[in-house]
N, CA, C, O and CB atoms as a CASP TS submission, in Angstrom:
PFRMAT TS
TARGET T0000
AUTHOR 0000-0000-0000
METHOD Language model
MODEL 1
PARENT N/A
ATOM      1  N   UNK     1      13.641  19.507  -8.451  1.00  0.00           N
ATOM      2  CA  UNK     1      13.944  18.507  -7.458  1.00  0.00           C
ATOM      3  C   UNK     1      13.957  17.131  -8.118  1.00  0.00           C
ATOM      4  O   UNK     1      13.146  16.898  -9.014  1.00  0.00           O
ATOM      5  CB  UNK     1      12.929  18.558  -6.301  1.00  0.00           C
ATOM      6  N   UNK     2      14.983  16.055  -7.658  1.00  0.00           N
ATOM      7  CA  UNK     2      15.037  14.835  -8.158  1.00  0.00           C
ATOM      8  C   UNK     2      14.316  13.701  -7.888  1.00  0.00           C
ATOM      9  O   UNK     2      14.618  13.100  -6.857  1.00  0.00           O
ATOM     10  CB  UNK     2      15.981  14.554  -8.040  1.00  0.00           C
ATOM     11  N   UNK     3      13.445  13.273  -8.566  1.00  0.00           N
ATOM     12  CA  UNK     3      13.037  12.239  -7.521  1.00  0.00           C
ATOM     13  C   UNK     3      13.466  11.147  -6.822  1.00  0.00           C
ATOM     14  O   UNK     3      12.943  10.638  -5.830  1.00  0.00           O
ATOM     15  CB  UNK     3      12.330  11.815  -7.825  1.00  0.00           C
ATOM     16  N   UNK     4      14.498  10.807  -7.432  1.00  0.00           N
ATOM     17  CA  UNK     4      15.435   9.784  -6.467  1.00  0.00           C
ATOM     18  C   UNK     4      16.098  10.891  -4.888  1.00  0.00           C
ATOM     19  O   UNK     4      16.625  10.372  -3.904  1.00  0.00           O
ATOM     20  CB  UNK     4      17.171   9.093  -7.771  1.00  0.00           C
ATOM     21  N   UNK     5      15.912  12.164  -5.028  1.00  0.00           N
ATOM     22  CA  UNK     5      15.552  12.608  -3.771  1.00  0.00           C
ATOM     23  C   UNK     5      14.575  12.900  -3.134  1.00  0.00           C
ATOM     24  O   UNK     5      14.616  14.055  -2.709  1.00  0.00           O
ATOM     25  CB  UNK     5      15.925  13.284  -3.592  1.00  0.00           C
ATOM     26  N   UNK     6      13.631  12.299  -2.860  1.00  0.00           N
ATOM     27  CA  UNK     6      12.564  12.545  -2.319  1.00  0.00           C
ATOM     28  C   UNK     6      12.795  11.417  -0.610  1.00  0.00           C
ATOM     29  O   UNK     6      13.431  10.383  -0.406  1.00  0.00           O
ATOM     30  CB  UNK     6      11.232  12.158  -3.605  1.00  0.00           C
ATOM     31  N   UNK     7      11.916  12.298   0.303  1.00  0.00           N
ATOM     32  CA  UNK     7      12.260  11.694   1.755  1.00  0.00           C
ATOM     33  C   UNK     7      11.111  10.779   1.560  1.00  0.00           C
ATOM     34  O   UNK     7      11.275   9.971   2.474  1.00  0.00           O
ATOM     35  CB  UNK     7      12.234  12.779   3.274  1.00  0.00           C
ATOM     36  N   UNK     8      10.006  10.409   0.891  1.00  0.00           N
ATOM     37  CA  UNK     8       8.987   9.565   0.925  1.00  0.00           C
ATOM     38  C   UNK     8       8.987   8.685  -0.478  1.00  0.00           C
ATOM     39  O   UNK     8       8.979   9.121  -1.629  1.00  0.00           O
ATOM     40  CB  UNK     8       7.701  10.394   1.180  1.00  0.00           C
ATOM     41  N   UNK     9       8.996   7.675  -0.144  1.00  0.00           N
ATOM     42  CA  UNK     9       8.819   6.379  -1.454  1.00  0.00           C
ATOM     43  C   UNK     9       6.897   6.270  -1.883  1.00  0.00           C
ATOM     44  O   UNK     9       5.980   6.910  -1.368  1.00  0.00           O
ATOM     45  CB  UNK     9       9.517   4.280  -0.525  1.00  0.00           C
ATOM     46  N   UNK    10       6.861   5.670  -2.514  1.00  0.00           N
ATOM     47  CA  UNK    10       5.693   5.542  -3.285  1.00  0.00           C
ATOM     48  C   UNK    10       4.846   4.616  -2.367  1.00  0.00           C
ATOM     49  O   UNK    10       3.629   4.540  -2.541  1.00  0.00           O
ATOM     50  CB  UNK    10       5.974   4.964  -4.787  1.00  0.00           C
ATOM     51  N   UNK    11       5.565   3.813  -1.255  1.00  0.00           N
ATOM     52  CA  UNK    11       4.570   2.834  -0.068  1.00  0.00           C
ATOM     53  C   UNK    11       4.183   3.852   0.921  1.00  0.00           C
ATOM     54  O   UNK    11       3.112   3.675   1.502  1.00  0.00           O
ATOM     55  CB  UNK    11       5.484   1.421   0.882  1.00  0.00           C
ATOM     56  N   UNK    12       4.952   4.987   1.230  1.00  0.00           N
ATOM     57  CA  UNK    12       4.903   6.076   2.145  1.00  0.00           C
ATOM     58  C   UNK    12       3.461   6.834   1.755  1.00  0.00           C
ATOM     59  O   UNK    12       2.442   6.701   2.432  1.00  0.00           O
ATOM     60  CB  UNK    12       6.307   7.064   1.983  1.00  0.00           C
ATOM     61  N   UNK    13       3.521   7.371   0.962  1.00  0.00           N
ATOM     62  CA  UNK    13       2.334   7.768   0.214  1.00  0.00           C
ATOM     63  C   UNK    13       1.339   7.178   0.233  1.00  0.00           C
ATOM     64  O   UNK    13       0.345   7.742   0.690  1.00  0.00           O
ATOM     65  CB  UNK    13       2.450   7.865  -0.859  1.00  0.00           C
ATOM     66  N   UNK    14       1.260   5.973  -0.205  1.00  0.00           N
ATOM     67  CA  UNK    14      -0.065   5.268  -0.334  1.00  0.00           C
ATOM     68  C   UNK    14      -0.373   5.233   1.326  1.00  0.00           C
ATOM     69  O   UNK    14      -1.329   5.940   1.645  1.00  0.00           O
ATOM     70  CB  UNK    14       0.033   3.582  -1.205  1.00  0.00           C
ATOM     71  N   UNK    15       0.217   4.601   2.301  1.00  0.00           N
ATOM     72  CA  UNK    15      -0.160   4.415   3.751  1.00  0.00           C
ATOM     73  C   UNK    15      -0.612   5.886   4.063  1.00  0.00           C
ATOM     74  O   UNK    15      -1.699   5.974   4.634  1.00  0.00           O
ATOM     75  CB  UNK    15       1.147   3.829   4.778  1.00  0.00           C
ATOM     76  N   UNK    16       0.122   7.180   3.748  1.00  0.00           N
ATOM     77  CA  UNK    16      -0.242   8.115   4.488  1.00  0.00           C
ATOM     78  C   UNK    16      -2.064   8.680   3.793  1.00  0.00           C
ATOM     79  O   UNK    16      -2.954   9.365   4.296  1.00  0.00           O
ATOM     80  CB  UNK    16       1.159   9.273   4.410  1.00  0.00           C
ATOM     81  N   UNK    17      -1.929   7.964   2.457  1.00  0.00           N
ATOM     82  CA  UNK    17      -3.606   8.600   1.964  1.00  0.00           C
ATOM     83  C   UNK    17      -4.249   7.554   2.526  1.00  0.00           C
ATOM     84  O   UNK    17      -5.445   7.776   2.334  1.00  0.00           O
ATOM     85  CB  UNK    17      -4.119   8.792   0.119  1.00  0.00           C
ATOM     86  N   UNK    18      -4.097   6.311   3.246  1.00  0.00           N
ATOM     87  CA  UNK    18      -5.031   5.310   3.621  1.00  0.00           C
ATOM     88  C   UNK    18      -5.128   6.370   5.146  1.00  0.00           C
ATOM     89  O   UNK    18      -6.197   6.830   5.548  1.00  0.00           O
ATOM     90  CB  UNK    18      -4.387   3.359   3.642  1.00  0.00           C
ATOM     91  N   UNK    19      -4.241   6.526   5.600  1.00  0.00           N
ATOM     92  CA  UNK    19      -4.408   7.074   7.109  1.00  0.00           C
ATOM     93  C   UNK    19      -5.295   8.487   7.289  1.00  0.00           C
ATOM     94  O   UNK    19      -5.901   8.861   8.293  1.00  0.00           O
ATOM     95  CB  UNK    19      -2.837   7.385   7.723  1.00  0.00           C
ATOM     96  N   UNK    20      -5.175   9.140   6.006  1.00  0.00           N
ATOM     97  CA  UNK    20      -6.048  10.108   5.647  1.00  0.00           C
ATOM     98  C   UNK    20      -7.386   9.776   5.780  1.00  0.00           C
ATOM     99  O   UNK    20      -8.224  10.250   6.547  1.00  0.00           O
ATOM    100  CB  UNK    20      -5.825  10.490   4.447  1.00  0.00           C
ATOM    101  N   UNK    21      -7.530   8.579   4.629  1.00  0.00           N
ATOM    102  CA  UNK    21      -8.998   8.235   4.704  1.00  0.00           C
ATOM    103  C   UNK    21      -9.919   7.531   5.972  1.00  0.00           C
ATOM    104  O   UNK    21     -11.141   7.513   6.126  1.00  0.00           O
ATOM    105  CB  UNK    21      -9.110   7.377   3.645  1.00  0.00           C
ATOM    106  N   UNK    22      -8.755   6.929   6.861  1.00  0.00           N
ATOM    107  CA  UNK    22      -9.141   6.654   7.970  1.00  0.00           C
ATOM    108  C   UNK    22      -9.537   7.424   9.033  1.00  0.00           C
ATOM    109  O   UNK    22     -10.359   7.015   9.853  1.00  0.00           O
ATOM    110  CB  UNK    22      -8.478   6.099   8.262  1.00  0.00           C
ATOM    111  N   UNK    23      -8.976   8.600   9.092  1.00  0.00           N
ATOM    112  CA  UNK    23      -9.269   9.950   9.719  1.00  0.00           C
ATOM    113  C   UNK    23     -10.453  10.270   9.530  1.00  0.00           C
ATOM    114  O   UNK    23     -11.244  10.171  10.468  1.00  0.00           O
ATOM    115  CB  UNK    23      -8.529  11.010   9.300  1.00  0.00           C
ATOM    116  N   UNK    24     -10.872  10.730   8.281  1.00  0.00           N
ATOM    117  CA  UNK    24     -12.025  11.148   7.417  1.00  0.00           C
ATOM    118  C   UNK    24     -13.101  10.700   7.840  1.00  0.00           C
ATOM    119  O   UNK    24     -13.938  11.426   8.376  1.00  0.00           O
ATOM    120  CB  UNK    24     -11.976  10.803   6.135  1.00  0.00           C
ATOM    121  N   UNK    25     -13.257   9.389   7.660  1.00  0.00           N
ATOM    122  CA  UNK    25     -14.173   8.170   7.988  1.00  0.00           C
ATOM    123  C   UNK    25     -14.662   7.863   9.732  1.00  0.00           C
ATOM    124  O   UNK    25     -15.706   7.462  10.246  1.00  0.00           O
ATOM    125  CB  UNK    25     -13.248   6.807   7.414  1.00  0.00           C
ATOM    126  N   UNK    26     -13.262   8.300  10.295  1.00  0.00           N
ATOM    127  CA  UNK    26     -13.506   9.074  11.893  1.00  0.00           C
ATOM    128  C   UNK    26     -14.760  10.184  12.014  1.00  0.00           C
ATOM    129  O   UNK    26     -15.804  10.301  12.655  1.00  0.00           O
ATOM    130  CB  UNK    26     -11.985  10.065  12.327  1.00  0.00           C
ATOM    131  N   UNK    27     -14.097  10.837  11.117  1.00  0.00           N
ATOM    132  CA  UNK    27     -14.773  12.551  11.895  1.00  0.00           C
ATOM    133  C   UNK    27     -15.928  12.325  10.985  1.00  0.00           C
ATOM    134  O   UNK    27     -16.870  13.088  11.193  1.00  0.00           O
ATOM    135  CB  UNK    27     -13.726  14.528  11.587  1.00  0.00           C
ATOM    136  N   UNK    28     -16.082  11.465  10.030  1.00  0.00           N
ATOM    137  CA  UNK    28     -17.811  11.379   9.404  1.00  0.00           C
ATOM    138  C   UNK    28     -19.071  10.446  10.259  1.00  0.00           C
ATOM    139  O   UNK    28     -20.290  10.503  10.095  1.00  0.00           O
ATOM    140  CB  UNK    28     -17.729  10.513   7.709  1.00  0.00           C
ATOM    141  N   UNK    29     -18.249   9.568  11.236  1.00  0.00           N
ATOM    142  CA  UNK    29     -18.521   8.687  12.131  1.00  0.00           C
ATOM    143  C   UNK    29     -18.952   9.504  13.635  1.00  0.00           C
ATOM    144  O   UNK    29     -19.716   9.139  14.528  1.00  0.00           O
ATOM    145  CB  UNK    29     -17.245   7.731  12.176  1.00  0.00           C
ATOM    146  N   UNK    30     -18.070  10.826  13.487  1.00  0.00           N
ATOM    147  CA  UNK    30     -18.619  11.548  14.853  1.00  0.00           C
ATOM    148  C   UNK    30     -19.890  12.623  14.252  1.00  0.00           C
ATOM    149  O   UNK    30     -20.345  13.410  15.082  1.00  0.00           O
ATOM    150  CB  UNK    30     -17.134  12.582  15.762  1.00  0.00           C
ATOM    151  N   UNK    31     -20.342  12.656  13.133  1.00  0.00           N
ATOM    152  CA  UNK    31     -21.007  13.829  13.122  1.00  0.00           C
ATOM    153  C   UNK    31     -22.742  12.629  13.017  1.00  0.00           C
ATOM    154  O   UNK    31     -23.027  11.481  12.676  1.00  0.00           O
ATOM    155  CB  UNK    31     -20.368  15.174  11.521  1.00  0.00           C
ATOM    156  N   UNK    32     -23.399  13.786  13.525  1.00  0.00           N
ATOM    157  CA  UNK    32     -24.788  13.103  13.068  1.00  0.00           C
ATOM    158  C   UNK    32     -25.764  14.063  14.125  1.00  0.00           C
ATOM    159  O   UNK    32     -25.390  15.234  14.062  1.00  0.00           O
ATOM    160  CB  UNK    32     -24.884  11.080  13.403  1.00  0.00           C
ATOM    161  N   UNK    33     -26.946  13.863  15.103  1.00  0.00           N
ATOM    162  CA  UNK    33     -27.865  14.577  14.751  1.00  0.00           C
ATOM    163  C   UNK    33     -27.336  15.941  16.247  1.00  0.00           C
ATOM    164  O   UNK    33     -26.551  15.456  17.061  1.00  0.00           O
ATOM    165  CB  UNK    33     -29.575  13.551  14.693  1.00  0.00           C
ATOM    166  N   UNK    34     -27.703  17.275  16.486  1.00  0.00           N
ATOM    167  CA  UNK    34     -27.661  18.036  16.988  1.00  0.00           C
ATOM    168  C   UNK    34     -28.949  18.209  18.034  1.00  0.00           C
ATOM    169  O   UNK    34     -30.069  17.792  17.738  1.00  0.00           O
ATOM    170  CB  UNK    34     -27.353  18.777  16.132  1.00  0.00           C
ATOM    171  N   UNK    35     -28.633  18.914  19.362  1.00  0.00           N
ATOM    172  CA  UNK    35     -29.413  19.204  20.708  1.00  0.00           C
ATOM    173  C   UNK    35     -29.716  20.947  20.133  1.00  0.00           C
ATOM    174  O   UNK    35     -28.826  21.719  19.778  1.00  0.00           O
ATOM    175  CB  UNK    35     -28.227  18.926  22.524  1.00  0.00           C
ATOM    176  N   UNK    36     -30.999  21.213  20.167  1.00  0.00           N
ATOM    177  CA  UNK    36     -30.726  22.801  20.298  1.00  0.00           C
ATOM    178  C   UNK    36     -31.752  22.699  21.625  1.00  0.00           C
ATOM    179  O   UNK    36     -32.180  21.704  22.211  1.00  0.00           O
ATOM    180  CB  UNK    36     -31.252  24.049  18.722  1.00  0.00           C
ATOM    181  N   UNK    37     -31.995  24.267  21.885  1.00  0.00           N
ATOM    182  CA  UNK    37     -32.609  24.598  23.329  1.00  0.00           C
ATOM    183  C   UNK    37     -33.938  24.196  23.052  1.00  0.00           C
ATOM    184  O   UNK    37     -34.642  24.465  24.025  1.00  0.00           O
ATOM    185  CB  UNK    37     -32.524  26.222  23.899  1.00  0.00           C
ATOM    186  N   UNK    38     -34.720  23.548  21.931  1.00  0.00           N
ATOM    187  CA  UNK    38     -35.994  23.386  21.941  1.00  0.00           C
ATOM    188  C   UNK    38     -36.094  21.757  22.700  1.00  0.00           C
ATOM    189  O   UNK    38     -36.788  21.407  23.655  1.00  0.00           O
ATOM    190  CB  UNK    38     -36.600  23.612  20.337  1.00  0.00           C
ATOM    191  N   UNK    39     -35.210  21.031  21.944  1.00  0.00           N
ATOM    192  CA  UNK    39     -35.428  19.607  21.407  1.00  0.00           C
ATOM    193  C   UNK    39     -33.985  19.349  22.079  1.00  0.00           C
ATOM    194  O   UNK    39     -32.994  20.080  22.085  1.00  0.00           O
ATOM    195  CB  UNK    39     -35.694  19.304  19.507  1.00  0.00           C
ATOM    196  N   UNK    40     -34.240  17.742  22.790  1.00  0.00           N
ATOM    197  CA  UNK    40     -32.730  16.993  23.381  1.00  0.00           C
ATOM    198  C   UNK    40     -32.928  15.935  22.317  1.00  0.00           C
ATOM    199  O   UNK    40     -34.046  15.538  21.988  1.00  0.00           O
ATOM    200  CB  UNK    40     -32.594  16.272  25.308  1.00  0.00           C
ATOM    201  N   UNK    41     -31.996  15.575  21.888  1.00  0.00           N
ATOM    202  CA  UNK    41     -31.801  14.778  21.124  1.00  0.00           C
ATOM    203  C   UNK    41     -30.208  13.404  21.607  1.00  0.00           C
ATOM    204  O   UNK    41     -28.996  13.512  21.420  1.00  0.00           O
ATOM    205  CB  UNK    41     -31.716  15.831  19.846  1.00  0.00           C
ATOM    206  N   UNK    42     -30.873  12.505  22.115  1.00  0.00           N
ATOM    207  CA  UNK    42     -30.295  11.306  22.882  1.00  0.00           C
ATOM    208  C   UNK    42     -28.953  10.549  22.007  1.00  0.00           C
ATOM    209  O   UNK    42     -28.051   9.924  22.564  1.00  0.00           O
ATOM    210  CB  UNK    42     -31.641  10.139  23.107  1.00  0.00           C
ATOM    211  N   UNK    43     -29.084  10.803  20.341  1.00  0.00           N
ATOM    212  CA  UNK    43     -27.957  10.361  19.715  1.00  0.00           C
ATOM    213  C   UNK    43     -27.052  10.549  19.876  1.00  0.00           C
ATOM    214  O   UNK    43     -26.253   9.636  19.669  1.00  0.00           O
ATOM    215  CB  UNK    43     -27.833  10.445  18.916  1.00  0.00           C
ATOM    216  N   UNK    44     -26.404  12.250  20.498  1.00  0.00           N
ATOM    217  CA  UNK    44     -25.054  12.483  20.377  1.00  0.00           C
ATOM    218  C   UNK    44     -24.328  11.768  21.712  1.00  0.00           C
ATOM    219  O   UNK    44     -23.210  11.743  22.227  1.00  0.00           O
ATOM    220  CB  UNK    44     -24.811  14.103  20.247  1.00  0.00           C
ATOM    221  N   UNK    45     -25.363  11.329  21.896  1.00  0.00           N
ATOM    222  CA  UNK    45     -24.065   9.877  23.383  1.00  0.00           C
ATOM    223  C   UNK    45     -24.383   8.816  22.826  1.00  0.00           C
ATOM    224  O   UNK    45     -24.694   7.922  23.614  1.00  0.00           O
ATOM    225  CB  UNK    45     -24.546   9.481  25.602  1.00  0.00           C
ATOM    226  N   UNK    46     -24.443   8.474  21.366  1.00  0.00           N
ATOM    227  CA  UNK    46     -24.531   7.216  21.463  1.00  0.00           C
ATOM    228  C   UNK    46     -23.024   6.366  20.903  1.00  0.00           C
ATOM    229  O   UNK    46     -22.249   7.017  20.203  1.00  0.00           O
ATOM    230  CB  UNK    46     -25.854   6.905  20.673  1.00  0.00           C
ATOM    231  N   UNK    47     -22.709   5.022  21.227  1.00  0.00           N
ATOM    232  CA  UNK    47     -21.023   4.394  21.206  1.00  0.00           C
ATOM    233  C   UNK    47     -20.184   4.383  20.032  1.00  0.00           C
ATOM    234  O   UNK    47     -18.973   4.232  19.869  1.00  0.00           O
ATOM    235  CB  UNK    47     -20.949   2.901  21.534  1.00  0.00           C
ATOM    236  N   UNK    48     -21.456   4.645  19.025  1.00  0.00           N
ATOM    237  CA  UNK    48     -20.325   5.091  17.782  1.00  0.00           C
ATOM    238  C   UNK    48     -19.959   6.532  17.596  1.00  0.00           C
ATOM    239  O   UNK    48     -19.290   6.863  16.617  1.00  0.00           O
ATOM    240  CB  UNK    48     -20.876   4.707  16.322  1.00  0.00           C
ATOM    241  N   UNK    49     -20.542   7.793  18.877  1.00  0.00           N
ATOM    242  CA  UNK    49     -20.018   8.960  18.592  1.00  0.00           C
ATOM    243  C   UNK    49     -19.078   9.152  19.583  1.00  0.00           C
ATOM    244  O   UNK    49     -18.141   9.949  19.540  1.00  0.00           O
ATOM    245  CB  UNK    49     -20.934   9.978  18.475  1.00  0.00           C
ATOM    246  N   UNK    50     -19.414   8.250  20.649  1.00  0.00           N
ATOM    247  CA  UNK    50     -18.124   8.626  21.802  1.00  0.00           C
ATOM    248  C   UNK    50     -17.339   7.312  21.895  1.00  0.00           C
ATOM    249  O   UNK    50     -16.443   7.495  22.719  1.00  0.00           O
ATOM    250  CB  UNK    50     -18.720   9.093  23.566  1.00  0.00           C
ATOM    251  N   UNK    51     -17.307   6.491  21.571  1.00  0.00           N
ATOM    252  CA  UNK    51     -16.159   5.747  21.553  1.00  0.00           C
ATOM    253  C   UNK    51     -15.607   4.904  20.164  1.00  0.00           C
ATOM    254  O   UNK    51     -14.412   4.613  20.118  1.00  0.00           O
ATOM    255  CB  UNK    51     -16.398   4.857  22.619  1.00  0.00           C
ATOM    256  N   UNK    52     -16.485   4.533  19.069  1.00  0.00           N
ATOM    257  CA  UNK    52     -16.249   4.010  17.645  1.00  0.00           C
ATOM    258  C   UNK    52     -15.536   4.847  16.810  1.00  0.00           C
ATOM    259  O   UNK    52     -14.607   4.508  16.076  1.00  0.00           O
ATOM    260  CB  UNK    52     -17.450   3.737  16.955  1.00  0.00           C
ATOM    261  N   UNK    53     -16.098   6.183  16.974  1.00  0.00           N
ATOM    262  CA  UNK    53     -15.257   6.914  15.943  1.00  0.00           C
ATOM    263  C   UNK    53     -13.895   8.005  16.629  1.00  0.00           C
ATOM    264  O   UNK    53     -13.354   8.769  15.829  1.00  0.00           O
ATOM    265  CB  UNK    53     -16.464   7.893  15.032  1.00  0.00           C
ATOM    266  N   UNK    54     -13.462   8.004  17.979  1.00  0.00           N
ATOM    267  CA  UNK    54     -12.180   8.583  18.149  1.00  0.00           C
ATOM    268  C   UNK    54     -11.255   7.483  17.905  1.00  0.00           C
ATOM    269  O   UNK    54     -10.336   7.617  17.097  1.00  0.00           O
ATOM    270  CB  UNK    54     -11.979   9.234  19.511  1.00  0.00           C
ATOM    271  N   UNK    55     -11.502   6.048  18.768  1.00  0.00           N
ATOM    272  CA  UNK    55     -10.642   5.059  18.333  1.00  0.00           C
ATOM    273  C   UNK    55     -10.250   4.995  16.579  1.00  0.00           C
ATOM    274  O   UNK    55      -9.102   5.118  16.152  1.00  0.00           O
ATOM    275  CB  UNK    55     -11.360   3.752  18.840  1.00  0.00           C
ATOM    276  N   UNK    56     -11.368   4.794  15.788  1.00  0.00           N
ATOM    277  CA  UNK    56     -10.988   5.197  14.410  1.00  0.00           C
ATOM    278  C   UNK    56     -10.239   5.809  13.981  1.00  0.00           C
ATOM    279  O   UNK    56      -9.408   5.362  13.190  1.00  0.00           O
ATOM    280  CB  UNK    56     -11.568   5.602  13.900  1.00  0.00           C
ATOM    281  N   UNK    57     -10.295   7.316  14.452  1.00  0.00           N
ATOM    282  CA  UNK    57      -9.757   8.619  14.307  1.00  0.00           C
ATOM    283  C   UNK    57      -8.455   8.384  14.671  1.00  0.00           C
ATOM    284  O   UNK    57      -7.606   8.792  13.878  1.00  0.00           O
ATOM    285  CB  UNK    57     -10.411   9.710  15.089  1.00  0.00           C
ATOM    286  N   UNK    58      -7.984   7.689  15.921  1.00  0.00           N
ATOM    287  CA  UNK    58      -6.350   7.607  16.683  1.00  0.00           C
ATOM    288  C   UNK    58      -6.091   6.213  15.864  1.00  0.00           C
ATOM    289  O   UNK    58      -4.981   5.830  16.233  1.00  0.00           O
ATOM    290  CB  UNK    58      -6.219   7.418  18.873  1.00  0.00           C
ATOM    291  N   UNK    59      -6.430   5.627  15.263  1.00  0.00           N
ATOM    292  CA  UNK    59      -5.791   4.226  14.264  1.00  0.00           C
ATOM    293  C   UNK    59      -5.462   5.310  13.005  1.00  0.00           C
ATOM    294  O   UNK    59      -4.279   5.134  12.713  1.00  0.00           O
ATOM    295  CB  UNK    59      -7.264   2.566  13.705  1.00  0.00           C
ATOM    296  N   UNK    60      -5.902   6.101  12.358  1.00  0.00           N
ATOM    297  CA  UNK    60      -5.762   6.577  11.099  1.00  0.00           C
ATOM    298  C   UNK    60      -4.464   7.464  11.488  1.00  0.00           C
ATOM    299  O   UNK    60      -3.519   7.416  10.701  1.00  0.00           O
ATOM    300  CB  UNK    60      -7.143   7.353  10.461  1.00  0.00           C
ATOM    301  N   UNK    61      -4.342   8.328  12.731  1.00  0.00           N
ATOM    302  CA  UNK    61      -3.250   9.083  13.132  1.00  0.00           C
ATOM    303  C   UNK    61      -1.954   8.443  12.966  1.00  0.00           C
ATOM    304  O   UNK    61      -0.913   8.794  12.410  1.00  0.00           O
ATOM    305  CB  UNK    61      -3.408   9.449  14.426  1.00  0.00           C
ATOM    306  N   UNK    62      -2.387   7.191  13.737  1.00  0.00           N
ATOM    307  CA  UNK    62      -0.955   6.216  14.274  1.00  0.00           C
ATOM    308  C   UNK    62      -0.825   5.751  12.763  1.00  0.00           C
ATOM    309  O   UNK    62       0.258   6.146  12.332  1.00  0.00           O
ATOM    310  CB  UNK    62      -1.216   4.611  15.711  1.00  0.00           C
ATOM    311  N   UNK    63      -1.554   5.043  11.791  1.00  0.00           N
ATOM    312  CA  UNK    63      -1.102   5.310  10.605  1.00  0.00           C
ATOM    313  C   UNK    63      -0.108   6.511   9.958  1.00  0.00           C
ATOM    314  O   UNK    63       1.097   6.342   9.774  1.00  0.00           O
ATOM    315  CB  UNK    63      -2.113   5.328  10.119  1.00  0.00           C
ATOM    316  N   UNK    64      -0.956   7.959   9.599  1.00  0.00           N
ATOM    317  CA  UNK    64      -0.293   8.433   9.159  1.00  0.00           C
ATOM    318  C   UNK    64       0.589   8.625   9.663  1.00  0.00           C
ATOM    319  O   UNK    64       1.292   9.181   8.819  1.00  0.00           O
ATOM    320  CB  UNK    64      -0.583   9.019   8.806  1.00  0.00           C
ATOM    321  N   UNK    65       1.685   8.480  11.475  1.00  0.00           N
ATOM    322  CA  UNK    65       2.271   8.508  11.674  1.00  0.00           C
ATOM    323  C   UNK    65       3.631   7.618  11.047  1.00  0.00           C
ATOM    324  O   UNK    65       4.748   7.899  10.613  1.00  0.00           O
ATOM    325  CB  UNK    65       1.776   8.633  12.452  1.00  0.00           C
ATOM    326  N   UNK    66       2.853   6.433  11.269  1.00  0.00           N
ATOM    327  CA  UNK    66       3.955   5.132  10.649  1.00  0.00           C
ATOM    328  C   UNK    66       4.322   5.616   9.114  1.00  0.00           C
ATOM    329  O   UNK    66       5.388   5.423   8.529  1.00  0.00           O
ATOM    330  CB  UNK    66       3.043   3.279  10.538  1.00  0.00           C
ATOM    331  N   UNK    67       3.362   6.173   8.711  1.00  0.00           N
ATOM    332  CA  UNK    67       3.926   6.443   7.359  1.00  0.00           C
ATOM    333  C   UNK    67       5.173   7.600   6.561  1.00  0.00           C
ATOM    334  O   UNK    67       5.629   7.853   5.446  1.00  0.00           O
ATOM    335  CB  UNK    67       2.786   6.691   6.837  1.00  0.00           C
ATOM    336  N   UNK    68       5.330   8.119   8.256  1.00  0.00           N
ATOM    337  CA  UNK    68       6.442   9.443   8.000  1.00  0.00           C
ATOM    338  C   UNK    68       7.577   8.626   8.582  1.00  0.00           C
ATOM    339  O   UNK    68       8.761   8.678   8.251  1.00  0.00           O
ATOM    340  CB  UNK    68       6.134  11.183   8.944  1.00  0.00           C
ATOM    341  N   UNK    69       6.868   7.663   9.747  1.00  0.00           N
ATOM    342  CA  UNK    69       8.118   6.981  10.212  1.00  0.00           C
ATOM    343  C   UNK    69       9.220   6.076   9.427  1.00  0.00           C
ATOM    344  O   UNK    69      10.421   6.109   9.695  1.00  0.00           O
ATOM    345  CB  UNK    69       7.675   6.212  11.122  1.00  0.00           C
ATOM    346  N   UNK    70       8.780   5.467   8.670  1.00  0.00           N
ATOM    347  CA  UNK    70       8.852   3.714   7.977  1.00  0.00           C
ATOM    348  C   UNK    70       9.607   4.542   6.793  1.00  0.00           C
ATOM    349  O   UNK    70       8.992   5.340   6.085  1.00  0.00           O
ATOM    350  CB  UNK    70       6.940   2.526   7.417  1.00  0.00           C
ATOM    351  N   UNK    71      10.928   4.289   6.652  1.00  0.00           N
ATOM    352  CA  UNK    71      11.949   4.419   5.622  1.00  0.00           C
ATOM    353  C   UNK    71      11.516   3.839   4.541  1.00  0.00           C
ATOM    354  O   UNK    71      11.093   2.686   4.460  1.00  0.00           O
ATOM    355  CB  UNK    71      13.193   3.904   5.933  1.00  0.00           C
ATOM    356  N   UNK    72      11.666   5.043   3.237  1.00  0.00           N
ATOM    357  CA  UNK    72      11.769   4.329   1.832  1.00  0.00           C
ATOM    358  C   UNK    72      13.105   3.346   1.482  1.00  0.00           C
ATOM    359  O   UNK    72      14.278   3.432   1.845  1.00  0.00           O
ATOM    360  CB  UNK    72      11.765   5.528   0.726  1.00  0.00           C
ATOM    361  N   UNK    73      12.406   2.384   0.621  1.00  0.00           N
ATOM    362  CA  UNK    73      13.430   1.684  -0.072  1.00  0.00           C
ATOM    363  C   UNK    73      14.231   2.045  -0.918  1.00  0.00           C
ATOM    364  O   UNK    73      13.654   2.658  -1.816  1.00  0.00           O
ATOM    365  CB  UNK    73      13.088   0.911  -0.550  1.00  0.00           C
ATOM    366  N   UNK    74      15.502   1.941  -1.093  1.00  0.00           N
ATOM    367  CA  UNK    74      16.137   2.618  -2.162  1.00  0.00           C
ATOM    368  C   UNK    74      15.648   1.958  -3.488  1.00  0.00           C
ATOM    369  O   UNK    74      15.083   0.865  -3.470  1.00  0.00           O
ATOM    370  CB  UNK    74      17.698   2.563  -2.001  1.00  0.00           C
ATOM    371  N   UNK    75      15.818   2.467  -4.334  1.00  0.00           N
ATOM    372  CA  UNK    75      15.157   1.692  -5.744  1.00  0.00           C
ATOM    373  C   UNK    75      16.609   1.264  -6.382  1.00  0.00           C
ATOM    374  O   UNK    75      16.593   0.640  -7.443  1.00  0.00           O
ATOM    375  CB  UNK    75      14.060   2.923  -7.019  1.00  0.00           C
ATOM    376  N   UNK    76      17.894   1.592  -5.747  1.00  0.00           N
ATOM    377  CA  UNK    76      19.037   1.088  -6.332  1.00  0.00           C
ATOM    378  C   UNK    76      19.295  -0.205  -6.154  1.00  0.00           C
ATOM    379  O   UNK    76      20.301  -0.709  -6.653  1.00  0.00           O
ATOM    380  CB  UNK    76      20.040   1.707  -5.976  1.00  0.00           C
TER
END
């Protein structure tokens, strides 16, 4: 394959691994401590698990979205 055929330019790429890492940084933002049947544990409602880190999570999406969207430049 050529690389002057490729459907993604080298800005495409970089945005779609930033949108990656923004994802990532989401779902590391939702994890933290667990309820079992002994013990309640009050953290998993707290605003960075239900509302800080999906917003995160849907900015990194809409990223990697823009990044399939947003036309490469020709290098000609």
């Amino acid at each position: 394959m050529d690389k002057n055929n490729l459907a993604f330019g080298k800005l495409n790429f970089v945005i779609l691994a930033v949108g990656m890492v923004i994802v990532i940084l989401g779902f590391i933002l939702m994890s933290g401590g667990v309820s079992t049947e002994e013990s309640f544990n009050p953290a998993i409602f707290d605003a960075q698990r239900i509302k800080v880190a999906p917003i995160v999570c849907l900015i990194g999406f809409v990223t990697m979205i823009a990044a399939v969207i947003i036309k490469a430049k020709d290098s000609k």
